[in-house]
N, C-alpha and C positions, 0 to 999 in steps of 0.2 A: 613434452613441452607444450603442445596441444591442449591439454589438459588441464595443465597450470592457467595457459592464459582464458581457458572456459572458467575456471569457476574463479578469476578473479573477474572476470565479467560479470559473472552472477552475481559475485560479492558488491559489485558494484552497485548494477540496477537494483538489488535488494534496497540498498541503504537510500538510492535514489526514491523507491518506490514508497518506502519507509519513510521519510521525510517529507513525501508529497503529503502518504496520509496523516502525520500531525497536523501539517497544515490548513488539512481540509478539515480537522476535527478544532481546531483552533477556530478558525473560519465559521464555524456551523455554530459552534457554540456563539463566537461572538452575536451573527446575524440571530441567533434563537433569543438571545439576550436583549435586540433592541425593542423601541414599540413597535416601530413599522418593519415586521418582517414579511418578507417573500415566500410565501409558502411553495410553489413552484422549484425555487431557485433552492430550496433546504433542500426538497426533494431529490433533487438533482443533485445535487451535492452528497449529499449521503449516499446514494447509486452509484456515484464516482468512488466513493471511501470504501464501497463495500467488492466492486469490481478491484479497485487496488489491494485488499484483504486477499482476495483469491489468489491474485499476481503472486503477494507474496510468500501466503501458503503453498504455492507450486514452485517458486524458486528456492523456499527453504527445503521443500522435499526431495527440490533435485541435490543439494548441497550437503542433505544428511546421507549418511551410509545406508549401506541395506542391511536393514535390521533381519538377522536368520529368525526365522517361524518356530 
């Protein structure tokens, strides 16, 4: 039962983590779109999109099976 509620937790945070990053790719594109943008704050932004990429690549890895060699 243990088990069950682990990977609907992962399922969870996944979709959380998922969701954050659209909207930080929504958000980046807006700001890259205006005249006055914040070169700083893209920056940083995309190091947020890209740190959430990892998250969700390690919690897909946990949620797939083990692939036999």
């Amino acid at each position: 039962m243990k088990f069950l509620n682990d990977v609907r937790t992962l399922h969870l945070r996944l979709l959380e983590l998922e969701s954050e990053h659209r909207e930080l790719d929504h958000l980046i594109a807006q700001l890259e779109s205006a005249d006055s943008c914040d070169e700083l704050q893209i920056r940083r932004l995309k190091k947020r999109k890209l740190q959430l990429k990892d998250q969700i690549a390690q919690i897909q890895m946990q949620l797939q099976p083990d692939v036999p060699a």
